[in-house]
C-alpha positions as CSV (number, residue, x, y, z in Angstrom):
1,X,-39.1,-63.6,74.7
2,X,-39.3,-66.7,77.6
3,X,-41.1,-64.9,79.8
4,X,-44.6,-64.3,80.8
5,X,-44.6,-61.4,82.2
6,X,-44.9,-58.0,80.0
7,X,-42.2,-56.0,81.8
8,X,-40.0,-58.3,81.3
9,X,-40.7,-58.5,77.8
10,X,-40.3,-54.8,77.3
11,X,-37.2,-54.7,79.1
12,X,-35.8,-57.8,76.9
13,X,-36.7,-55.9,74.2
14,X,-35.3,-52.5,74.5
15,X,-32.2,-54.2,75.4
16,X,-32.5,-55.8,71.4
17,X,-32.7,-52.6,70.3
18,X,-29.7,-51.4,71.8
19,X,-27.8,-54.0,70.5
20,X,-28.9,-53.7,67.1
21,X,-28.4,-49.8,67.3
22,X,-25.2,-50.2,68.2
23,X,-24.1,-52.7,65.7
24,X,-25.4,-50.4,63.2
25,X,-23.5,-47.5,64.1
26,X,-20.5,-49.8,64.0
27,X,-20.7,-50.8,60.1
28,X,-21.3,-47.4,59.4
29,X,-18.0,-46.1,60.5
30,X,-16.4,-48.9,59.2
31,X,-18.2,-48.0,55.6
32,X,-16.6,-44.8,55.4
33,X,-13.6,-46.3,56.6
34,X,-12.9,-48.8,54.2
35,X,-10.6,-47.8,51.1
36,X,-12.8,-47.1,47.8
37,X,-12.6,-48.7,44.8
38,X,-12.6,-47.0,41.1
39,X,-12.8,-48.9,38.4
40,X,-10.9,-48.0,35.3
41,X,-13.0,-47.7,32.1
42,X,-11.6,-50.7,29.4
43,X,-9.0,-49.1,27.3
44,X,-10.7,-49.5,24.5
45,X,-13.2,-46.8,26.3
46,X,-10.5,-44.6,27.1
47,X,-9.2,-44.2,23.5
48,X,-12.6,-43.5,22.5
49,X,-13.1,-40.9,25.4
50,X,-9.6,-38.8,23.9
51,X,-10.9,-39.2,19.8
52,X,-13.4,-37.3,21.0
53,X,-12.3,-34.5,22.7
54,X,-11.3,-32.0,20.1
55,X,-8.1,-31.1,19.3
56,X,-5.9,-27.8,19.5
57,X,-5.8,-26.5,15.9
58,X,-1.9,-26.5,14.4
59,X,-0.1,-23.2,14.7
60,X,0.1,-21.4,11.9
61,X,3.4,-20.3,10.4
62,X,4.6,-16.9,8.5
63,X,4.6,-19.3,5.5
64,X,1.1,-20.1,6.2
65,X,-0.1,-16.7,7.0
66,X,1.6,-14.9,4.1
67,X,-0.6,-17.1,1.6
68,X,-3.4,-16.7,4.1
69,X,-3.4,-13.2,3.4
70,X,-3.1,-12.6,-0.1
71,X,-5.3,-14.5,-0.4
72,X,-8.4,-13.3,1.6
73,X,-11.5,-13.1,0.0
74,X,-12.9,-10.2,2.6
75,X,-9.7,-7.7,0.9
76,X,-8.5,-8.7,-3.1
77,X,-5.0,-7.7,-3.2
78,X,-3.7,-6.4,-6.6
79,X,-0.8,-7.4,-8.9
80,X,1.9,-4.7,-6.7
81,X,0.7,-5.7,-3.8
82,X,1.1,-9.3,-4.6
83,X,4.7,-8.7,-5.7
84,X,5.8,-6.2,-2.7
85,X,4.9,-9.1,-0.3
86,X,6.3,-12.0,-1.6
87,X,9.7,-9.9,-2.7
88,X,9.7,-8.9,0.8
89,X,8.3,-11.7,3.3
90,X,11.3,-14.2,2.3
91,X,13.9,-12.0,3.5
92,X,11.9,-11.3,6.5
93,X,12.1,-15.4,7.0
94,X,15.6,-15.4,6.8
95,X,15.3,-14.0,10.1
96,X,12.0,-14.9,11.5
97,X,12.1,-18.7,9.8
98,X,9.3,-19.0,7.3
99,X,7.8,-21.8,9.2
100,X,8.3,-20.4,12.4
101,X,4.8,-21.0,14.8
102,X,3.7,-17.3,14.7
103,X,3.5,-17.4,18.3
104,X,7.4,-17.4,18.4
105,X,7.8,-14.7,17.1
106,X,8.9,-12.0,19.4
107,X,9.5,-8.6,19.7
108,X,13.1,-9.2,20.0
109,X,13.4,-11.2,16.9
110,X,11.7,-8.3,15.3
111,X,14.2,-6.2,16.2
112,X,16.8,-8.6,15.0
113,X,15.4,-8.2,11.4
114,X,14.9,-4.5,11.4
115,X,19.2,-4.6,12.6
116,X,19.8,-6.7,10.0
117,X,17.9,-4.2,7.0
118,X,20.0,-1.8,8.5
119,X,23.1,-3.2,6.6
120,X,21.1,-5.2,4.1
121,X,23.0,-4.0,0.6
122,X,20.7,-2.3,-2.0
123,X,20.1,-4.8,-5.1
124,X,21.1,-7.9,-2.7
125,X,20.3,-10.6,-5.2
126,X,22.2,-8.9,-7.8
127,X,25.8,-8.2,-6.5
128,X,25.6,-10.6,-3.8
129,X,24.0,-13.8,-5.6
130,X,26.0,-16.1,-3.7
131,X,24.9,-14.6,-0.2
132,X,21.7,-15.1,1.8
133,X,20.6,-11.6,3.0
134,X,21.7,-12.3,6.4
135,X,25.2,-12.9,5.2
136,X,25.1,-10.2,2.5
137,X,23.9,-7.9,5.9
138,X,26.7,-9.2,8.0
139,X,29.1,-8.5,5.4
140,X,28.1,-5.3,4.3
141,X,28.3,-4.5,8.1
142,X,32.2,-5.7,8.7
143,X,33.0,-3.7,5.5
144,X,30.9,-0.6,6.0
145,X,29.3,-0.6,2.7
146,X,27.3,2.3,2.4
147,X,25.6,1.3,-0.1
148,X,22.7,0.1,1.3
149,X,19.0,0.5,2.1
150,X,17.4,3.8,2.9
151,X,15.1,4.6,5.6
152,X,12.2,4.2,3.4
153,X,12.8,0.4,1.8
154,X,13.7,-0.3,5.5
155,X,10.6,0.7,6.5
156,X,8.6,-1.3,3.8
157,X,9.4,-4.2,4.8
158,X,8.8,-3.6,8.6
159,X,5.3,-2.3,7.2
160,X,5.1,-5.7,5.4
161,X,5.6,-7.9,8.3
162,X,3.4,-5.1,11.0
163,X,0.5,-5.5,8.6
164,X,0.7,-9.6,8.7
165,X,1.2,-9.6,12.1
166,X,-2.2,-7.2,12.8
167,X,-3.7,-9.6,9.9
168,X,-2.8,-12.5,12.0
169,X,-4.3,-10.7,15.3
170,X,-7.6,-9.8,14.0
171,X,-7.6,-13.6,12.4
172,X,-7.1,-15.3,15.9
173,X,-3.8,-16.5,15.3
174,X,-1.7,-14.6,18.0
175,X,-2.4,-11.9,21.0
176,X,-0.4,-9.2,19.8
177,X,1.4,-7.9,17.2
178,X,5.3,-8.2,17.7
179,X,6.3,-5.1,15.1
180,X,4.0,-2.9,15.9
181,X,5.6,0.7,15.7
182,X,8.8,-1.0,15.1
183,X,10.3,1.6,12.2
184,X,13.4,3.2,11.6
185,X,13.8,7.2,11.8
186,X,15.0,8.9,9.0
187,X,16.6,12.1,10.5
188,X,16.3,14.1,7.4
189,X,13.2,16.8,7.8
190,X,10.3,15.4,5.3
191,X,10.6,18.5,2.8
192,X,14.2,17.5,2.2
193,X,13.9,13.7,1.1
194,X,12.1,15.3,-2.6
195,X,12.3,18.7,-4.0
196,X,11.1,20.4,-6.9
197,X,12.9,20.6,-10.4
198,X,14.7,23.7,-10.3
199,X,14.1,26.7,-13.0
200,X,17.5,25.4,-14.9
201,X,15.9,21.4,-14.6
202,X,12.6,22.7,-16.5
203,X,14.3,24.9,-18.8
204,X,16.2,21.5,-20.2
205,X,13.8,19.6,-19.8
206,X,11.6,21.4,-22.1
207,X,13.8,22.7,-24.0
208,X,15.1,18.5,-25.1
209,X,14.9,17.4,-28.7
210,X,11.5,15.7,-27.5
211,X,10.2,19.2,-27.5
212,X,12.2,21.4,-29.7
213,X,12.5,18.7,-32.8
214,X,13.5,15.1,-32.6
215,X,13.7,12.2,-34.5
216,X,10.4,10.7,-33.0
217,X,9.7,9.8,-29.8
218,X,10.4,6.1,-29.6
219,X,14.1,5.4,-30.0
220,X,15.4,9.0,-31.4
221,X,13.1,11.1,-28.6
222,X,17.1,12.7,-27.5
223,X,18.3,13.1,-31.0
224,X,17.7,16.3,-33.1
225,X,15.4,16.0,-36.0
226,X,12.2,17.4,-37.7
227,X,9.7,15.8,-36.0
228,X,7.5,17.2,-33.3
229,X,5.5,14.3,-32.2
230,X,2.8,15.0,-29.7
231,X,1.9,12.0,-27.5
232,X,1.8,10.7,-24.1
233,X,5.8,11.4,-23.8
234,X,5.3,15.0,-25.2
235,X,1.9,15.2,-23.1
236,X,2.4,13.9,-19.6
237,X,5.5,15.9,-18.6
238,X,3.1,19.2,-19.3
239,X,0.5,17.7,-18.0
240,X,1.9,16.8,-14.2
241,X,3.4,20.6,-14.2
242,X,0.5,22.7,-14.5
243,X,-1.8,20.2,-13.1
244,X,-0.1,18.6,-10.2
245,X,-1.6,15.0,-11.1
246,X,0.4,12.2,-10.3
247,X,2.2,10.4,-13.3
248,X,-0.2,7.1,-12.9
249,X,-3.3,9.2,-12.8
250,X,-2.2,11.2,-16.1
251,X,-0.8,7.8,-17.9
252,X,-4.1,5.8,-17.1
253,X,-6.8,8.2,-18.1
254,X,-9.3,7.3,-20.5
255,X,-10.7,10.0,-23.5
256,X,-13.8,9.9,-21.4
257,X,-12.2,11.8,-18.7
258,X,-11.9,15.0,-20.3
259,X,-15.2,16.6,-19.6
260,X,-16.8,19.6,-19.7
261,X,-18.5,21.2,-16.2
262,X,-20.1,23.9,-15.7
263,X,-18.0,25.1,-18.7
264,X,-15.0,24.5,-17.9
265,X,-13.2,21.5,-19.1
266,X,-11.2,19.2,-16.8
267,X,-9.5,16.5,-16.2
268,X,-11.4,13.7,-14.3
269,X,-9.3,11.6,-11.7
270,X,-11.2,8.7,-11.0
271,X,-11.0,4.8,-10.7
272,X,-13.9,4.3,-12.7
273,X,-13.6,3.7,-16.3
274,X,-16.4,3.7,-18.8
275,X,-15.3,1.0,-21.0
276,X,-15.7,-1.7,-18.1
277,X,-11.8,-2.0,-18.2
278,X,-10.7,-2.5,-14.5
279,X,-7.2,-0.7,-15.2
280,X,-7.2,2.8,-13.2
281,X,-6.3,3.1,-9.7
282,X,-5.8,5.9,-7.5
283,X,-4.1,6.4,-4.5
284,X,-6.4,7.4,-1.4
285,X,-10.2,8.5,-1.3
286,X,-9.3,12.4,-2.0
287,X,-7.2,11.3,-4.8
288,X,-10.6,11.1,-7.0
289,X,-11.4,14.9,-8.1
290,X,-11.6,16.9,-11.3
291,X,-9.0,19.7,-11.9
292,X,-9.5,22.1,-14.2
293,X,-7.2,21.9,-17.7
294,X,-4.4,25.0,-17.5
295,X,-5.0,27.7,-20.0
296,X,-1.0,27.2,-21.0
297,X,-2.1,23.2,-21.8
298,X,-4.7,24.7,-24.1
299,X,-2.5,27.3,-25.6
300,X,0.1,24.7,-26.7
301,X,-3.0,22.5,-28.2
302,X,-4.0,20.0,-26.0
303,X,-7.3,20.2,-26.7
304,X,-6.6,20.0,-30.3
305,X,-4.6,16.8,-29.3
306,X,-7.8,15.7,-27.6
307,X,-10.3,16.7,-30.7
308,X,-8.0,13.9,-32.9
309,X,-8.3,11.0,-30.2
310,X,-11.7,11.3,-30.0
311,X,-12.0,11.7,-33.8
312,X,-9.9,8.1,-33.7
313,X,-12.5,6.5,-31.7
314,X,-9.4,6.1,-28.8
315,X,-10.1,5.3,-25.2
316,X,-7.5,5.5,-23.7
317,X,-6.0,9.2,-23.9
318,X,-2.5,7.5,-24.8
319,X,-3.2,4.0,-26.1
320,X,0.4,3.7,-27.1
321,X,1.0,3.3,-23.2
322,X,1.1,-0.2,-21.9
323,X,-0.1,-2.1,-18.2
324,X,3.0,-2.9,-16.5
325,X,2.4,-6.6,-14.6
326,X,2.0,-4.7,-11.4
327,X,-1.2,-2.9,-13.4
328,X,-0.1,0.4,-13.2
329,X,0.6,2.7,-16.7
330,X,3.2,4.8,-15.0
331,X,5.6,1.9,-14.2
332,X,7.2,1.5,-18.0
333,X,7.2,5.1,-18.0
334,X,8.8,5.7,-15.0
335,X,11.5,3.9,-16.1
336,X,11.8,5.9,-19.5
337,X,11.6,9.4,-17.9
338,X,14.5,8.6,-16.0
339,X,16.4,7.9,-19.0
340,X,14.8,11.1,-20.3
341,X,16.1,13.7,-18.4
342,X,19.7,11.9,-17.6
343,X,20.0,12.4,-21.8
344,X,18.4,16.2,-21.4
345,X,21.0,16.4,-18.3
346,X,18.7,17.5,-15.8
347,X,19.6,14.8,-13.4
348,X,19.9,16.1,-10.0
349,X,19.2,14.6,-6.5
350,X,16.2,14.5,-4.5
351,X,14.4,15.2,-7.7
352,X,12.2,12.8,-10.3
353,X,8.9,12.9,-12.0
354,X,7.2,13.4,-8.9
355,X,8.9,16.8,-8.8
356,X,6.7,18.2,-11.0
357,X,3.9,17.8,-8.4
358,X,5.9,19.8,-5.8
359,X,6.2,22.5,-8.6
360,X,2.9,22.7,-8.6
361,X,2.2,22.8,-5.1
362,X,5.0,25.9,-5.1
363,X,3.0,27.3,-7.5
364,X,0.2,27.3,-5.6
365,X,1.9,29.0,-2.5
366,X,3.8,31.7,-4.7
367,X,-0.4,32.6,-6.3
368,X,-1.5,33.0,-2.7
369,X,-3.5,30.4,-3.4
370,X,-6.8,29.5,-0.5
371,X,-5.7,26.0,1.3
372,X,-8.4,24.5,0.9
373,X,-8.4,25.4,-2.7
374,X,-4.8,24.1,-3.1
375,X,-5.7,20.7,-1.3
376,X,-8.6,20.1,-3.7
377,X,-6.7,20.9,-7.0
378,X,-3.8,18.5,-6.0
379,X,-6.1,15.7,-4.0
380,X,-3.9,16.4,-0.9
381,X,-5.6,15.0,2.3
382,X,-7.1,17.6,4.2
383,X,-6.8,15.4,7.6
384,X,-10.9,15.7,7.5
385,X,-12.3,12.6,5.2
386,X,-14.0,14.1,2.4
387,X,-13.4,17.7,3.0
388,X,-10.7,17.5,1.0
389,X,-12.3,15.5,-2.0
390,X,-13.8,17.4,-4.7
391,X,-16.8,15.7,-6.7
392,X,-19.1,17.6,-8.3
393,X,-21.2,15.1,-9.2
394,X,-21.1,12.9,-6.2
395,X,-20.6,15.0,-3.3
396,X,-23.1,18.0,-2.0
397,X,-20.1,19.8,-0.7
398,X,-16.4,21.4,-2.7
399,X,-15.6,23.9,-4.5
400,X,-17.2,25.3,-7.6
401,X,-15.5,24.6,-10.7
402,X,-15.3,28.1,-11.5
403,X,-13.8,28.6,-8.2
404,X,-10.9,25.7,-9.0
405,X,-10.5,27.5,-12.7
406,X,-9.9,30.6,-11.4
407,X,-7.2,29.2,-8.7
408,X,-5.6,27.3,-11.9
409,X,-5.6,30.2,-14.2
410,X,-3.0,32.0,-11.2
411,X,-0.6,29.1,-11.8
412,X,2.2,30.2,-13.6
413,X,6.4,29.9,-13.7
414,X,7.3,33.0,-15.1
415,X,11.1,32.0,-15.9
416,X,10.0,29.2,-18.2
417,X,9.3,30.0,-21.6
418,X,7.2,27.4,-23.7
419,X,6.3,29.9,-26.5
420,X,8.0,27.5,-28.5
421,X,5.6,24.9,-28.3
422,X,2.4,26.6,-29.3
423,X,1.4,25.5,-32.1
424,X,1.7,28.5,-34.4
425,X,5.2,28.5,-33.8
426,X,6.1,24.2,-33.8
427,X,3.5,22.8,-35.8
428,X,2.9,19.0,-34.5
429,X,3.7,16.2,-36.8
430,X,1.0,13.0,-36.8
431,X,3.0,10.8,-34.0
């Protein structure tokens, strides 16, 4: 360091180090100091960088989740149900807009459609061709028609568009379901909106040419004749009233479903058919039962009616009955019965076919009948699951059929006199 001497040198030296130290801590600073520099990836990069990320899935519309729904493999949706929706989910899109993101669909817009059903004419299409619904709705409104839906067809359709809309929530689609509870009230107490037939409606009703002498039973069932054809239009009417059943379950049974338990021979309500035909339906879990035939239906021969089927090699109990396209027996007939009674002038409101089942469930009441007993005969829901179901042969728990026979043998309407139609006094012609 130019000197000899070794303190000097050390002193030179520490005084070098200082320097240096100092100069170090001076770049430092300036390091973090100094302005930093990104460079941008090539665009080519970039582009590659956003192909990749993934993309937010397209919302879908009502359009989309109407078709979505029917058809779901996890649920197969039948013939009815096809045709209730898509009758029902275009005049909801009037509203709502058919390809409407789901997730703009609000509550408010909900209530928007249910306010326009309110006025909505009945048979829109047909007196109002021109009109959309809305318009048809808005007119019907400034005129105060009032002729226009009821509570119930109101309803459906809000029960159409709820049920989407929880379909679409349990798919993903949206957080909540806009219409749920959204319904209409109808102010009329439930036992009013359908009532029995009244002892004058059954006296003409079974008292028609149909059952006192006709001409047949196709085009001449209201005109006086000769003939005393005995077939499903002779059957089912008597059938519903001392049975309760429901007109499908009667229309749709099979020859098989007469049986015989524990001696007593029934009627056997069930989906299942033993030719492998997939045309029986029925309407809830306790709907599937056996009821016990009436001693009146076997006074006036319906076992004899049942002897010749089976002697015929039939299947079906009334083969002359067709499937309507929505796959249900009782639809054509429906529609006949109507006409029926109109021409046997028992027509009055509140009643229909289904009146019969109320007769029988009065029945049932006036006989003292046990509850329980009365809610298995009719497959009434008990509010319990199966409690309610009787199934002799797949359940370890109902009633005996004994039990159910003796309940059915107290049936009776004792102002309604069908002597005529045993057949020692109106001997069946071949129908």
């Amino acid at each position: 360091m130019g000197t000899g001497r070794r303190e000097e040198a050390i002193r030179q030296a520490r005084l070098v180090a200082a320097d240096f130290e100092r100069a170090l801590r001076g770049d430092s600073e300036a390091l973090l100091n100094r302005p930093q520099i990104v460079r941008e990836a090539p665009s080519e990069d970039r582009r590659a960088i956003a192909a990749a990320a993934p993309k937010a899935p397209p919302q879908k519309t009502l359009r989309d989740l109407l078709g979505i729904f029917l058809n779901d493999p996890v649920k197969v949706r039948g013939d009815k149900v096809r045709m209730i929706y898509n009758n029902a989910i275009p005049i909801v899109g009037e509203v709502l807009g058919m390809d409407t993101p789901l997730r703009s669909i609000d509550r408010e817009a909900c209530r928007r459609l249910m306010d326009m059903l309110l006025w909505l004419p009945t048979n829109t299409k047909k007196r109002f061709p021109k009109l959309t619904a809305v318009q048809a709705s808005e007119m019907a409104k400034a005129k105060k028609l009032t002729s226009t839906l009821g509570y119930a067809a109101i309803n459906s359709y809000m029960k159409c568009l709820s049920a989407l809309m929880n379909f679409a929530v349990n798919e993903g689609y949206i957080d909540r379901n806009p219409a749920k509870g959204l319904r209409v009230v109808d102010p009329r107490h439930r036992r009013d909106r359908r009532l029995p037939f009244s002892n004058d409606q059954l006296r003409a009703i079974f008292n028609a040419p149909l059952y006192r002498g006709c001409v047949d039973d196709e085009h001449g069932y209201a005109d006086v004749g000769a003939a005393h054809p005995r077939r499903a239009r002779f059957w089912v009417p008597l059938i519903a009233l001392f049975s309760g059943m429901r007109m499908n379950e009667i229309c749709q049974l099979d020859v098989a479903d007469i049986r015989r338990v524990d001696g007593v021979d029934c009627f056997l309500i069930t989906s299942r058919s033993n030719c492998g035909a997939d045309d029986k339906k029925v309407k809830t879990s306790t709907s599937e039962r056996f009821v016990p035939i009436h001693p009146r239906l076997t006074e006036i021969g319906f076992m004899d009616f049942l002897d010749e089927r089976r002697r015929n090699g039939s299947v079906k109990l009334f083969p002359e009955l067709t499937l309507s396209t929505t796959g249900y027996y009782s639809d054509p007939f429906s529609k006949w019965f109507r006409r029926f009674i109109h021409k046997a002038k028992a027509t009055r409101p509140k009643t229909c076919f289904h009146s019969f089942r109320h007769c029988f469930r009065d029945a049932l009441r006036e006989a003292r009948i046990d509850h329980d007993v009365a809610l298995a005969l009719g497959g009434w829901s008990s509010g319990s699951g199966a409690e309610g179901t009787l199934t002799a042969e797949a359940y370890g728990r109902g009633y005996r059929m004994a039990t159910l026979f003796e309940a059915m043998k107290r049936v009776d309407y004792p102002t309604l006199d069908l002597t005529h139609l045993v057949p020692s006094h109106s001997p069946p012609t071949a129908g």
